[in-house]
N, C-alpha and C positions, 0 to 999 in steps of 0.2 A: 591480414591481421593475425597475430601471433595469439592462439590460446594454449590454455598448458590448463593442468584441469588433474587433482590428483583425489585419490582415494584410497580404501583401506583403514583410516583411523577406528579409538574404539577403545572400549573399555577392557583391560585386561590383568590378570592379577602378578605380583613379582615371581621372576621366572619367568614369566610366560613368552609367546613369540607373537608377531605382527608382522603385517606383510603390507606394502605401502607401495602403490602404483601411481605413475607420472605419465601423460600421455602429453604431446606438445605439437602443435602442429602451423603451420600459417606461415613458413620460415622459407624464401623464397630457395634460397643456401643453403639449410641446412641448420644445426648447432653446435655449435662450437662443446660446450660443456651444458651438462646437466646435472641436479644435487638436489642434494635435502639440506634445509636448514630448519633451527626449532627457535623457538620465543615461548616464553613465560614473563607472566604480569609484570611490567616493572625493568626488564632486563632487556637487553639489545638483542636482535635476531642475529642466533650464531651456526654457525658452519656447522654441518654432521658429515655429511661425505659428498665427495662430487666426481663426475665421470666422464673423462674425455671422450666425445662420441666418433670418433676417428681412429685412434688406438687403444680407447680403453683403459688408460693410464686410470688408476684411483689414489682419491686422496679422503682420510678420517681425521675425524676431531680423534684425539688422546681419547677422550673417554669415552669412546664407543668400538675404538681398535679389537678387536676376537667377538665380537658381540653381533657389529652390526656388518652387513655384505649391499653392495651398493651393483647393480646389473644394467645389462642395457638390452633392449632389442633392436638394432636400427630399423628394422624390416619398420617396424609398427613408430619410431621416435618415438616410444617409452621407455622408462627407466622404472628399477623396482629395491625398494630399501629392505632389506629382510635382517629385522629387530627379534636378537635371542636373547634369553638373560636378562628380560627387562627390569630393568630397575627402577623404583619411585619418583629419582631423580630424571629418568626418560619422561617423564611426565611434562606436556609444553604443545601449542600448536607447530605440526612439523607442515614445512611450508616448500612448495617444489620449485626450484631456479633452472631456466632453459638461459643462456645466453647464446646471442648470436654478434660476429666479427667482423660481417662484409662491412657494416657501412660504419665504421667504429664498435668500441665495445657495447651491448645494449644486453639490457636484463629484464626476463622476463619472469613475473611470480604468479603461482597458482593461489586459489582463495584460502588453501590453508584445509589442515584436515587435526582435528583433536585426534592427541594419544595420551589416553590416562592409565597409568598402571598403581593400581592399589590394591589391596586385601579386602 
């Protein structure tokens, strides 16, 4: 059984930085990709960055491009979000996506971690 389990959220003022851990495991293969996505009240859960766990390839939402750095460790199958420059509008539960390929595509979600940045 596939768990993913992330942490690091938190209260932090603009400007500041946050560091956001993904740890995934139960995956008899492996994962294909791993990411961060965010949600706020109201609005669809959208893309923030994701990371191919095979070469590493990354991909970012536009509005987090110079900001935010998306990592991996395979040794451990975690991944880590590291948020600089945070902005009011970073404010949303950021939520961790493992997928895996062998038996089709299947998606796997963490419980979700609050990141609020205010003054």
């Amino acid at each position: 059984q596939v768990h993913v389990v992330e942490s690091g959220g938190g209260l932090v003022q603009p400007g500041g930085s946050l560091r956001l851990s993904c740890a995934a495991s139960g995956s008899r293969f492996g994962f294909y990709t791993m990411g961060w996505y965010r949600q706020t009240p109201g609005n669809e859960r959208e893309l923030v960055a994701t990371i191919a766990i095979g070469g590493g390839s990354t991909n970012y939402a536009d509005s987090v491009k110079g900001r935010f750095t998306i990592s991996r460790d395979n040794a451990k199958n975690t991944v880590y979000l590291q948020m600089t420059n945070l902005k009011p509008e970073d404010t949303a539960v950021y939520y961790c996506n493992a997928r895996t390929i062998d038996t089709g595509v299947r998606d796997y979600w963490g419980q979700g971690t609050q990141v609020t940045v205010s003054s």
